[in-house]
FIPATOR-698583 format. One record per residue (C-alpha): z, x, y. Coordinates in steps of 0.5 Angstrom, whole numbers, plus 2048, in hexadecimal, padded with zeros to 3 digits. Layout:
# FIPATOR-698583
ZXY;...
//
This chain:
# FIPATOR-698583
838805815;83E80480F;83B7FD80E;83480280C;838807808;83B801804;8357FD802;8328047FF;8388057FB;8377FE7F8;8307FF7F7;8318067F3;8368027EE;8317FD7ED;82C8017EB;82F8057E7;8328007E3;82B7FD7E3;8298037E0;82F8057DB;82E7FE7D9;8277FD7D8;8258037D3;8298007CD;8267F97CE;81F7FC7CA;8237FC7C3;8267F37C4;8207F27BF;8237F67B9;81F7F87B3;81A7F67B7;8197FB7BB;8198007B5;8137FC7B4;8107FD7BA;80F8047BB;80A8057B9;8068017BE;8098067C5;80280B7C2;7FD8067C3;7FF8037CA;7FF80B7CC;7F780A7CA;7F68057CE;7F98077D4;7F680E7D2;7F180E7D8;7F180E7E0;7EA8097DF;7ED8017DE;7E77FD7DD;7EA7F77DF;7ED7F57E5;7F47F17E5;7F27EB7EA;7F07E57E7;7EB7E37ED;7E77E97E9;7E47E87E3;7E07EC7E2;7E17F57E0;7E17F97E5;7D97FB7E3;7D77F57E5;7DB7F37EC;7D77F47F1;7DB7F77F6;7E07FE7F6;7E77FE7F1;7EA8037F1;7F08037EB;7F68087EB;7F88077E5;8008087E3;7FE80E7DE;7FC8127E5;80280F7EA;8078127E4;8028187E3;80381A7EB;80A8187EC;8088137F1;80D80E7F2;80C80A7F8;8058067FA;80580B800;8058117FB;80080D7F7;7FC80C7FD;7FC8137FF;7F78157FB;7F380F7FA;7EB8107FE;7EA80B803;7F080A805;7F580D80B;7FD80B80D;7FF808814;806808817;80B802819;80F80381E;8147FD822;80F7F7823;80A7FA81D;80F7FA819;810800813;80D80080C;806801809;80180080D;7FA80280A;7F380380D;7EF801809;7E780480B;7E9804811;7ED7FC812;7F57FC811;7F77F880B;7FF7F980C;7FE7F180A;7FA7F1806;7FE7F3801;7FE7EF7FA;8037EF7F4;7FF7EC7EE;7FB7E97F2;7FF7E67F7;7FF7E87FE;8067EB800;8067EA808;80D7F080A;80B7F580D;80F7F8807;8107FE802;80D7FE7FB;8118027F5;80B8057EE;8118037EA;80F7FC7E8;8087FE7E8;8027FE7E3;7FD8007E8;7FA7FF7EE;7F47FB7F0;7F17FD7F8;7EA7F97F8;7E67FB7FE;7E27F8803;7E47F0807;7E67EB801;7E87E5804;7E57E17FF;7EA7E57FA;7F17E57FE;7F07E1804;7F07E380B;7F07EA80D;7EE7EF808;7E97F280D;7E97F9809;7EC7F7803;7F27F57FF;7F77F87FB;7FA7F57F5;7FF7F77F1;8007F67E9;8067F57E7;80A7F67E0;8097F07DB;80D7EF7D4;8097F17CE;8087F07C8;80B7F67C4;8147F97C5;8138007C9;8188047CE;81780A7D3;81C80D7D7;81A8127DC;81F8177E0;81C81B7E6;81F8207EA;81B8237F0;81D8297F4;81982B7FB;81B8337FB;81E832801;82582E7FE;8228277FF;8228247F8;82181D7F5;8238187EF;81E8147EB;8218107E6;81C8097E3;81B8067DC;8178017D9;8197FD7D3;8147F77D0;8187F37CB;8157EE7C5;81A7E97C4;8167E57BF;80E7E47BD;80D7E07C4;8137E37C9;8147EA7CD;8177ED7D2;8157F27D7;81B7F77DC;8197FC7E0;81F7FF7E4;81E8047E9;8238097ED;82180F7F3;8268137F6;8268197FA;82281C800;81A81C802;818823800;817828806;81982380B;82182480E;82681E80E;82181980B;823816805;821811800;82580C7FD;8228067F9;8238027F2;81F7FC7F0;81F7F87E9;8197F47E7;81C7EF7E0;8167EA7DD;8167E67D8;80F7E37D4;80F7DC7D0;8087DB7CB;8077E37CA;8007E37C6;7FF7DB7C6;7FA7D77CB;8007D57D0;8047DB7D3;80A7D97D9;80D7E07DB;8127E07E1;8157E67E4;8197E97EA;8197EF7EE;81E7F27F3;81D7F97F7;8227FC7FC;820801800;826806804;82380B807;82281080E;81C80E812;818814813;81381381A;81081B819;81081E820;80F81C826;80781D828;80381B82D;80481E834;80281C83A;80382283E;7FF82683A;7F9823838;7F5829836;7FA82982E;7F782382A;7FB824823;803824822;80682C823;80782F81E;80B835820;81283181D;814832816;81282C811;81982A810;81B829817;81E822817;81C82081F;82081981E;82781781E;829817816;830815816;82E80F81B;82780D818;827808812;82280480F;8247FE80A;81E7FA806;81E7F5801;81A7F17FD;81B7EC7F8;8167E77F5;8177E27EF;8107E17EC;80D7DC7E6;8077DB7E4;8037D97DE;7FC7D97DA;7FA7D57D6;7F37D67D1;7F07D07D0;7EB7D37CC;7E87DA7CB;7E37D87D1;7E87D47D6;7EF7D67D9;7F47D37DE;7F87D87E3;7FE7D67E6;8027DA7EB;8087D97EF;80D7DE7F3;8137DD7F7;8147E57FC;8187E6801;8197ED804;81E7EF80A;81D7F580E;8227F8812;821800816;82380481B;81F80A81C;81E80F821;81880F825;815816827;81181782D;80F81B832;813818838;81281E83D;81881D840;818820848;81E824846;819829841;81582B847;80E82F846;81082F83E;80D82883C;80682B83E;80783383B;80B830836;80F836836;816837836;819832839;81582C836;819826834;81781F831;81A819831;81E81582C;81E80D82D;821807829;81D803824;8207FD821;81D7F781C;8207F2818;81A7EE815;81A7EA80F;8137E680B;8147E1806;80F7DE803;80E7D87FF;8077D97FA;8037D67F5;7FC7D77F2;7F97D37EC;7F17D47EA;7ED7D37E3;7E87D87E1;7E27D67DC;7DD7D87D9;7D67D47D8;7CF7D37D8;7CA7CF7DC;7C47CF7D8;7C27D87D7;7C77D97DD;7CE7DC7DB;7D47DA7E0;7DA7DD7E1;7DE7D97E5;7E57D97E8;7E77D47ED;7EE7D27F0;7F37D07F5;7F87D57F9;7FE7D37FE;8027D7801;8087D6807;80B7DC80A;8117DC80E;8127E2814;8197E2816;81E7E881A;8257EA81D;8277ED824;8297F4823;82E7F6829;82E7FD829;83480282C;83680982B;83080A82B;82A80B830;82580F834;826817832;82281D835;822823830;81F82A82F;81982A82B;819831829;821830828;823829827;82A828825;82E822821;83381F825;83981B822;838812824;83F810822;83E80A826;838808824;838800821;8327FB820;8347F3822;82F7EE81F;82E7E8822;82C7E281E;8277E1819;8217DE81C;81A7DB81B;8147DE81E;80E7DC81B;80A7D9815;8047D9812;8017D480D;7FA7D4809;7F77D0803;7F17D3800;7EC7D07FB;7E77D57F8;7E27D67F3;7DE7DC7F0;7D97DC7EB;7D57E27E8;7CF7E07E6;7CB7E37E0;7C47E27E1;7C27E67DC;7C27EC7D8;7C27F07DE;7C47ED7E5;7CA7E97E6;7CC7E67ED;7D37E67F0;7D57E07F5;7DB7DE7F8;7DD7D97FD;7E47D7800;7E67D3805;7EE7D3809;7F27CE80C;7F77D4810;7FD7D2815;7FF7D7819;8057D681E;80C7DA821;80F7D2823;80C7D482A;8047D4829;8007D1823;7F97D4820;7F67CF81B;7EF7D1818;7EB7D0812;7E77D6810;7E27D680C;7E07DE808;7DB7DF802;7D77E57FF;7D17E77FB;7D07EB7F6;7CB7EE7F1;7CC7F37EB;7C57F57E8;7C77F87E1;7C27FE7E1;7C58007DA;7CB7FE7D5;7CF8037D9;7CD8037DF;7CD7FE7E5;7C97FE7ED;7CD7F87F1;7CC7F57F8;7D17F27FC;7D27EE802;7D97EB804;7DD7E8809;7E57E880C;7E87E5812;7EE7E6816;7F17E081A;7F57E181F;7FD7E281D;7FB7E4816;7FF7EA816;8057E6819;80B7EB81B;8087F0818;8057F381F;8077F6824;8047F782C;8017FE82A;7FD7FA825;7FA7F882B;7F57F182C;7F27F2826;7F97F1822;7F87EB81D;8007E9820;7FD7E5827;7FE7DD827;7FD7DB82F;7F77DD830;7F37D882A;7EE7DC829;7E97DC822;7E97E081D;7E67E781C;7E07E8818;7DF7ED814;7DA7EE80E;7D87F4809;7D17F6806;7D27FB800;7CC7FE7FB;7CF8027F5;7CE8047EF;7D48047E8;7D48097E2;7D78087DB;7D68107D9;7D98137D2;7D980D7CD;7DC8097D3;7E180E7D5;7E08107DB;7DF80A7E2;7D980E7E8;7D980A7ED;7D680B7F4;7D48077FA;7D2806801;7D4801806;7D57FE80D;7DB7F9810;7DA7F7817;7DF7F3819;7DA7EE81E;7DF7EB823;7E57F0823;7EA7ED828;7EA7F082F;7EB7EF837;7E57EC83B;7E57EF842;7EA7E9845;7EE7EC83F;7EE7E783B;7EE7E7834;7E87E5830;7E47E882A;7DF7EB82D;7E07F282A;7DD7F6825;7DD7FB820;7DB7FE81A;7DD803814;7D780680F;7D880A80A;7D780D802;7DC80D7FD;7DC8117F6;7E18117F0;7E28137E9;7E68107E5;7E98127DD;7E78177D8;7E181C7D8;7E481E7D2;7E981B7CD;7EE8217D0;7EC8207D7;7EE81C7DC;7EA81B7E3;7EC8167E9;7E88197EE;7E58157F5;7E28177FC;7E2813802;7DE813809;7DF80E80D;7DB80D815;7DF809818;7DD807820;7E0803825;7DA7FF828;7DC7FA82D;7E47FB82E;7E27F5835;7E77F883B;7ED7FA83D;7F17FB843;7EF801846;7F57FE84C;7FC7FB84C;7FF7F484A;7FF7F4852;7F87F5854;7F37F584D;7ED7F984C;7EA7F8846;7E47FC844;7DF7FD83E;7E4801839;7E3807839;7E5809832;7DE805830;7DA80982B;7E180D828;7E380E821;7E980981F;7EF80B81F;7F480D819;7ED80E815;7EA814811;7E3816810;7E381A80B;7E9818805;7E981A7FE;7EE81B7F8;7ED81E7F2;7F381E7EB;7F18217E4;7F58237DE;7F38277D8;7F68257D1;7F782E7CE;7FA82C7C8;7FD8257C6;8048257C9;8018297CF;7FE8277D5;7FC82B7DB;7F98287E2;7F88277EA;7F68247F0;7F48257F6;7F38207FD;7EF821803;7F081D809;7EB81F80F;7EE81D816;7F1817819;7F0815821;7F6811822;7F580E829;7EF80A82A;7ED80E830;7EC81582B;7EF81A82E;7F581B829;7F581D821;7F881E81B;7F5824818;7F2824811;7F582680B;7F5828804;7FB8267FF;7FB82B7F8;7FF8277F2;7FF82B7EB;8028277E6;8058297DE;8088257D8;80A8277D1;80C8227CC;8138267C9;8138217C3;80F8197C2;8158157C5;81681B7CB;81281E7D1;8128227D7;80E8227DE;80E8277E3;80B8257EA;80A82B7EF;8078267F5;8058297FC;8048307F9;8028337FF;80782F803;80282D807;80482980E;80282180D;80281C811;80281680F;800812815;80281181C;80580C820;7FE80C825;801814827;80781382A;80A816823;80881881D;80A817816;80B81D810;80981C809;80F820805;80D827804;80D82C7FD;8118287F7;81382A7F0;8148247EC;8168257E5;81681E7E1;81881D7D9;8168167D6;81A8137D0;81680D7CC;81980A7C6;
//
């Protein structure tokens, strides 16, 4: 472990010099930044709301109001506003989408569902797909785009619930500076570290510079022995600023240090009658081995891009990234094993129980090689208005890993209601080679075009085609995918929209390439052998968009269907073909923005009806003697996905540096096998948030979040454990800008 403890102490000083360095770095303009003071007034305006009208991605042309689909928006105002400062924080709270868990062969990171269809890989950094099954930090964020429904034709294969994009920052056009210190205490002795900044620098008329740096250090609240560890530094730089060409080059690296933390062991086999986690334990209760449990993540791209204005009606985008991330982990996993030494204890669960901690390793790297060029016009034929957005996308990503040999380390059978930490001094991790496991090619050619047939219709069309390459050097999946949508938007009034959309997305065999695990079953997008055609999924949604109190204020509500039409699955000789089905309608409500020029509102309720409706067959037998029979998990709600999911946060300006506010997450309950018998419980997370500018330059931010201290569990690993969200927090934050 010396190798670990080291590498953590290299990280704090790297960050903390980063940090202590960068604040200073705002004044390199001189006088200028005197001048320049003035204008930190009008960016809090602009940024002054939850609603952004427009979304960041260039596929996109048109504002929200006039995209026939689902966008849901977290601006930076109201991720700083929660103290979220994880994608997962963000997500938490976010209608429509729960977390699964990773495990050894599902490796750990974000794992989304959105509307009821895992989007773990189909996650998109400006735009451009990030194919780890990696971790992502708020610090270097702008905001955070999840568009819903399949969307293919926008990002490629997958997408089959949606996508998530995440904004980052970009130079400006104005010198500013913010530092921020925050200080988090649980009340129970954990307490945590926060320190960021973000400095924007004008050089001259045409050049500026942008660095965010991010330090996080300290414990996970109401969770024992689980600390965080975490620093990250994103410099860019843009030529051209306010001329026709802009050419901005960045780059971004992120290190995560921190202690596993799988929860508790769930599910148990010799007492089927309990159906959620037991809960007679104390939050804090680390059932792992934190001296011996470690995960190491890093991320680091190098980015380019450019845009050029032919004119006000003509504009070329060129993009191109350079990620590599490398994740390495030993954790705990929990189980109930039900030792014969517990005796009659694994079925009373009475004193006596005990579960089982096994090893759990990875060592999995992702390097990906993209780029992407499209030009937007827009023009007329005849009375026909056209926006239109047409391009080429490439992308090469490369999936390797190391062997880990374990020792001093291994099985252990525990007491439940009195597990004990034992020392592991022996305990070491040989790694093999650095070895290719798999690689996954894809060309994309796309065009969609918005056409303005007149006053009060318009129609929306999109049409991609794929040349995708998927192989782990053993078996080769090639396939070419064709993905469309259309959709209308009828202009009732100038505020006010009804839209129909109809969309594909498809998921070739090896799509998620060693991001899968066995637990993921057939349907998991990792298999290559079996060659099989892609799944189909296609979406209809019908809905209605609102622009309330002088455009202040987005209403958005809509009903909807995915049905996937050849999901993958076991025929009765137990073969894998896409004969499956399944489905997932549903409504979905938001508001977002002001009600009043003091008060903020960002609200929104989900109901997914999700069905398992042809799962094909499974075996009901042995390897050594098969009997496949019609599943019987058919007709069954999807695992990981709640029915009934709804956010609400608002804020009330009381004075002019005094502001007050809450929130409020509802998440209904998640069956977490296919057959349904096990479940995380509903549960009701309460927020209360306050800020008070001490002075212009000056600000604090109290957080109280989890106020109920309410037990979360933010997924499970198809029952075996179960993770925990952190519990109660006090987060006391102070803001700096100049």
């Amino acid at each position: 472990m010396g190798h670990i403890k080291n590498h953590k102490r290299r990280a704090h000083l790297a960050a903390a010099s980063l940090i202590s360095i960068s604040s200073p770095l705002a004044f390199a303009s001189d006088d200028k930044n005197v001048q320049q003071m003035d204008k930190i007034t009008v960016v809090t305006e602009q940024q002054d709301s939850y609603y952004i009208k427009e979304s960041s991605n260039t596929k996109i042309t048109t504002p929200l109001l006039d995209t026939a689909r689902t966008i849901n928006i977290i601006s930076k105002k109201e991720i700083d506003e929660r103290g979220a400062t994880s994608l997962q924080d963000i997500l938490r709270t976010t209608p429509g989408v729960t977390l699964g868990a990773g495990e050894g062969g599902t490796p750990m990171g974000d794992r989304p569902f959105i509307r009821g269809y895992e989007a773990s890989t189909d996650i998109l950094i400006d735009g451009m797909r990030d194919f780890a099954r990696g971790s992502h930090e708020a610090f270097n964020l702008e905001a955070v785009e999840v568009t819903k429904g399949p969307g293919s034709v926008y990002s490629g294969r997958g997408s089959t619930g949606g996508t998530i994009n995440l904004i980052t920052k970009k130079p400006k056009d104005h010198t500013e500076s913010e530092v921020t210190s925050e200080y988090q205490n649980s009340g129970k002795g954990q307490t945590k570290y926060r320190f960021t900044t973000d400095n924007n620098v004008v050089l001259s008329d045409h050049i500026a510079v942008r660095l965010n740096a991010m330090l996080d250090q300290g414990e996970v609240a109401r969770r024992n022995g689980v600390d965080v560890d975490r620093w990250g530094i994103a410099p860019t730089i843009t030529f051209g600023l306010n001329t026709p060409t802009r050419v901005t080059a960045g780059y971004s690296r992120l290190e995560f240090n921190d202690t596993p933390d799988m929860g508790l062991p769930f599910s148990n086999a010799k007492n089927p009658d309990r159906k959620t986690p037991i809960e007679t334990m104390p939050f804090e209760t680390n059932f792992g081995r934190p001296d011996i449990d470690f995960r190491n993540y890093t991320s680091e791209s190098f980015d380019l891009s450019l845009q050029h204005d032919f004119n006000e009606k003509f504009k070329l985008n060129f993009v191109a990234r350079d990620l590599e991330t490398i994740q390495d982990y030993f954790f705990t996993r929990l189980s109930f094993g039900c030792a014969a030494s517990s005796g009659t204890a694994c079925e009373t669960e009475s004193n006596g129980l005990t579960y089982e901690r096994n090893d759990r390793t990875s060592y999995r790297t992702s390097h990906v090689n993209s780029a992407q060029i499209n030009l937007q016009g827009e023009f007329n034929t005849g009375a026909i208005k056209h926006n239109l957005v047409t391009g080429v996308d490439y992308s090469k990503e490369r999936i390797g890993n190391k062997t880990m040999t374990v020792t001093g380390a291994g099985r252990e059978v525990t007491d439940f209601y009195n597990p004990t930490n034992p020392a592991h001094p022996n305990f070491n991790i040989a790694y093999g080679d650095h070895a290719k496991a798999g690689e996954i090619k894809n060309l994309g050619v796309y065009v969609t075009d918005t056409i303005g047939l007149n006053d009060k219709l318009d129609l929306n069309l999109g049409i991609r085609f794929d040349d995708y390459e998927s192989t782990n050097f053993k078996d080769t999946v090639s396939d070419n995918l064709v993905s469309y949508q259309v959709g209308s938007i009828f202009k009732i009034t100038p505020n006010g929209r009804l839209y129909a959309n109809y969309a594909t997305s498809l998921n070739p065999s090896g799509d998620n390439l060693g991001q899968a695990g066995g637990a993921d079953g057939v349907s998991s997008g990792n298999r290559l052998a079996d060659n099989i055609d892609p799944e189909k999924s296609r979406s209809i949604e019908i809905g209605t968009k609102w622009e309330l109190f002088n455009q202040r204020l987005g209403l958005n509500a809509a009903l909807f269907e995915t049905r996937k039409t050849n999901a993958r699955s076991t025929d009765p000789q137990g073969i894998v073909t896409i004969d499956g089905e399944n489905r997932v309608r549903g409504i979905e409500l938001s508001a977002t923005g002001k009600l009043t020029p003091r008060w903020d509102i960002s609200a929104g309720y989900s109901y997914l009806d999700s069905e398992l409706l042809d799962g094909g067959y499974v075996n009901a037998g042995t390897s050594a003697a098969p009997n496949y029979v019609t599943n019987p998990s058919n007709g069954n709600q999807l695992k990981f996905i709640a029915k009934h999911n709804a956010n609400l946060w608002t804020t009330y300006q009381v004075m002019d540096k005094f502001t007050v506010g809450g929130g409020a997450t509802y998440m209904g309950k998640r069956f977490v096998d296919d057959s349904n018998d096990y479940y995380l419980p509903d549960h009701l997370r309460l927020d209360a948030f306050a800020s008070y500018q001490l002075m212009p330059e000056f600000g604090l931010q109290l957080n109280v979040n989890n106020i109920t201290n309410e037990r979360i569990y933010d997924a499970s690993h198809v029952g075996v454990f179960s993770t925990v969200a952190p519990g109660r927090s006090f987060s006391l934050k102070g803001t700096y800008r100049f």
